[in-house]
C-alpha positions in Angstrom: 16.8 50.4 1.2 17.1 46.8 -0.9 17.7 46.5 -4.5 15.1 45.2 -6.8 15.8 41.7 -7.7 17.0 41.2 -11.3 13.4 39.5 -12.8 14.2 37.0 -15.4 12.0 37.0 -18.4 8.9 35.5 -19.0 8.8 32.2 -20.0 6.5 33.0 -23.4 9.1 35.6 -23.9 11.5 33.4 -23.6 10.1 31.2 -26.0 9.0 33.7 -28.6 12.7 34.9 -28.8 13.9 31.2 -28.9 11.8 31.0 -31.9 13.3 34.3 -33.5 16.6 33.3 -32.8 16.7 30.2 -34.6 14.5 31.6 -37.8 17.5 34.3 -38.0 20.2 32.0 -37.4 18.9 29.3 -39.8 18.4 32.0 -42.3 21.8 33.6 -42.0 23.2 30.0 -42.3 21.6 28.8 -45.3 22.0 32.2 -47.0 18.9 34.3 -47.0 20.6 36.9 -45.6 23.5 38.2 -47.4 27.1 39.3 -46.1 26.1 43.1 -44.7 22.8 42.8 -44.9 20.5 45.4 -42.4 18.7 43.2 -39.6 15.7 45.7 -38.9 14.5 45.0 -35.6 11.1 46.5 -36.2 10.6 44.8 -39.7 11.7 41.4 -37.9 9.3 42.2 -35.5 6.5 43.1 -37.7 7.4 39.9 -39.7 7.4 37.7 -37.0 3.9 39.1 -35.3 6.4 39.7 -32.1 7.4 42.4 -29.9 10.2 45.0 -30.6 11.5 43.8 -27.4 11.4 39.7 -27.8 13.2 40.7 -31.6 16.2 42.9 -30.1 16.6 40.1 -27.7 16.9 37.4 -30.2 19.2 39.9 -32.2 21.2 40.4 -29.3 22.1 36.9 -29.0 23.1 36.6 -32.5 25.4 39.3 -32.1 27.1 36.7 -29.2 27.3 34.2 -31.3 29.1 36.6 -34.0 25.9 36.2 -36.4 25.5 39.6 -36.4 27.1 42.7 -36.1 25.4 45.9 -33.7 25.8 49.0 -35.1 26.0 52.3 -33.5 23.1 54.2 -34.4 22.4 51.9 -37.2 20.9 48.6 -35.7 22.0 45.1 -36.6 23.4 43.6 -39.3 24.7 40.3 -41.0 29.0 40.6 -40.6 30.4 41.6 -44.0 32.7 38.6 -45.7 35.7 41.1 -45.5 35.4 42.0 -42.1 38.9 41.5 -40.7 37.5 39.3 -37.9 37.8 36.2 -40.3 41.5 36.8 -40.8 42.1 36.5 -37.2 40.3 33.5 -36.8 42.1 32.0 -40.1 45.0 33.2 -39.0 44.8 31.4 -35.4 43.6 28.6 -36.7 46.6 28.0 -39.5 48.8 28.8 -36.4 47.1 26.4 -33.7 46.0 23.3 -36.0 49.0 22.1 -37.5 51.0 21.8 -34.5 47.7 20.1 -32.9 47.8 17.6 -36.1 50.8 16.6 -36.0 51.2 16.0 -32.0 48.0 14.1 -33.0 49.9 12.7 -35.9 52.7 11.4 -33.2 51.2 10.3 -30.8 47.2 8.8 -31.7 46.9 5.3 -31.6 45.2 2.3 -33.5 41.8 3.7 -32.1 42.4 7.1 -33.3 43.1 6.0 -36.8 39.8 3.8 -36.8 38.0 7.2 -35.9 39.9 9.0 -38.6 39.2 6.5 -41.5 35.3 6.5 -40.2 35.1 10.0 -40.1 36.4 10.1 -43.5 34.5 7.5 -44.9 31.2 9.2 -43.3 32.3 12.7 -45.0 32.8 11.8 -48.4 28.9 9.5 -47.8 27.6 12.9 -47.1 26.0 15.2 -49.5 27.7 19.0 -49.1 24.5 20.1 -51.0 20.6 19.8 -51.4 18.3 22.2 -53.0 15.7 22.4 -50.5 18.8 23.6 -47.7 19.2 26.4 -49.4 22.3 28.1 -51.0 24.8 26.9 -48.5 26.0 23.5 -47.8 23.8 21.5 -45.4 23.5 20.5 -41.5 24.2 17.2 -42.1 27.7 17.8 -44.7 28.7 20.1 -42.2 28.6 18.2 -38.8 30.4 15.7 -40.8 33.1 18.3 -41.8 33.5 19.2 -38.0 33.9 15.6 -36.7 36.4 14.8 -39.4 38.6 18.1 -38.6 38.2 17.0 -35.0 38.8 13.4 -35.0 41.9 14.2 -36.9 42.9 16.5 -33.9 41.9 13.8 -31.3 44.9 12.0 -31.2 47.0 14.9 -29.1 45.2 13.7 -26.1 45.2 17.6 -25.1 41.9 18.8 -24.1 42.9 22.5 -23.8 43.9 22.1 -27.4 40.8 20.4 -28.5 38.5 23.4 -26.7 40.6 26.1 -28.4 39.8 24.2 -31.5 36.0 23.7 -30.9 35.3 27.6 -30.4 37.6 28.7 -33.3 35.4 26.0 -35.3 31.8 27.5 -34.3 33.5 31.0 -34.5 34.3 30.5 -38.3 31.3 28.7 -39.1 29.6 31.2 -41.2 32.6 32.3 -42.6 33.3 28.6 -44.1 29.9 28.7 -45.7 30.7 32.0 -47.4 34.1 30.6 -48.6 32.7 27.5 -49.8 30.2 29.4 -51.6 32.7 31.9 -53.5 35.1 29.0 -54.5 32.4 26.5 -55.9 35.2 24.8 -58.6 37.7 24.0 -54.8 38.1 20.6 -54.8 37.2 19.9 -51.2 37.0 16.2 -51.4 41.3 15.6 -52.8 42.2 18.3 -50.0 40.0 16.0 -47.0 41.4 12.7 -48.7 45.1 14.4 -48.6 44.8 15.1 -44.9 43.4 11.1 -44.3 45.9 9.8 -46.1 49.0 12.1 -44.7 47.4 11.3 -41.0 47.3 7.7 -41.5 50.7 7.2 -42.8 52.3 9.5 -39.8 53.0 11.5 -42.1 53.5 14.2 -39.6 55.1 17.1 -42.4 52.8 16.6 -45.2 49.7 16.2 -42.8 50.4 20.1 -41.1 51.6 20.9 -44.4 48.4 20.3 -45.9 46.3 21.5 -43.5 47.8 24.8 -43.2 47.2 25.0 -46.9 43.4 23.7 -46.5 43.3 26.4 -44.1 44.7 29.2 -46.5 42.3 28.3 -49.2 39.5 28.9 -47.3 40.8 32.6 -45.4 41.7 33.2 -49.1 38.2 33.1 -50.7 37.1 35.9 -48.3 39.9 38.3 -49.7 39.5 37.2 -53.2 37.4 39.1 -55.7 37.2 37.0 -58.4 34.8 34.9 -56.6 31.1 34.8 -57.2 29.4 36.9 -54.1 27.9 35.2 -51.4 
């Protein structure tokens, strides 16, 4: 007797939950959805004019992505901002990025720095905010954040280091937004310019210094209370 082959999904399937997938995860990102808020796979489906089965799919993948959280016996849901998940990832990020900044610090080279000082330079051209992105900072501010932290971490010439950085970054994407959300009076733009300017002195102390403090602030408006909620 021979198995039945594995059948992949349709492709319209495939393309209706493509379709649900980034709605959700464009929502989630820009704030429509708030920290612990229910993801109702029947309501999504209803809203969307798809099936159950195309919705928990799309859910499903969000839940990969750490977008959403499965529930036993309760469905899906956005993560909550205290979820201790966040801690971990602040907590191996302040212990990895340092140590990468300042072997980058050490050891980058005239090219690096160019790439630093441009990365910079296109950060600070970048508006963190538009009304018509929603609540949250936009696409564009934060692909600029990512290339700056990275470009910074470039100069170690490690790529092991520079993947582990990469899937911490996407990994605490969400959580940035809801930190940078609850702190709106952090001055973001001193603590970047710090970093540029501690980098391209090889400044090797104050640069890790800095960035483990950077790093703080932002695991710290998770915890915090006094913050507006996201």
């Amino acid at each position: 007797m021979t198995d039945t082959p594995h059948r992949p999904a349709a492709p319209g399937k495939r393309m209706l939950s493509e379709q649900v997938y980034a709605h959700l995860q464009d929502a989630i990102m820009r704030g429509g959805y708030a920290p612990g808020d229910a993801l109702k796979p029947q309501d999504l489906a209803r809203e969307h004019g798809v099936s159950l089965a195309v919705t928990r799919e799309a859910l499903v993948r969000l839940v990969g992505e750490g977008l959403a959280d499965r529930l036993p016996n309760r469905g899906f849901a956005v993560p909550s901002f205290s979820d201790h998940r966040w801690q971990e990832i602040a907590e191996a990020r302040r212990t990895i990025e340092p140590v990468v900044l300042r072997m980058s610090v050490e050891r980058g080279d005239v090219d690096w720095e160019a790439r630093v000082r441009a990365a910079h330079h296109r950060l600070v051209r970048t508006p963190p905010y538009v009304p018509e992105e929603g609540e949250y900072y936009t696409a564009a501010w934060a692909e600029a954040h990512r290339v700056f932290h990275r470009t910074l971490l470039e100069g170690c010439g490690n790529r092991a280091l520079l993947e582990t950085f990469d899937r911490l970054w996407t990994a605490s994407e969400l959580a940035r937004r809801w930190a940078a959300h609850r702190t709106p009076g952090r001055d973001g733009v001193e603590e970047h310019r710090r970093l540029e300017e501690a980098a391209l002195a090889r400044d090797a102390d104050t640069a890790s210094a800095v960035l483990f403090q950077h790093l703080s602030l932002t695991a710290a408006a998770l915890t915090d209370d006094s913050g507006p909620a996201a």
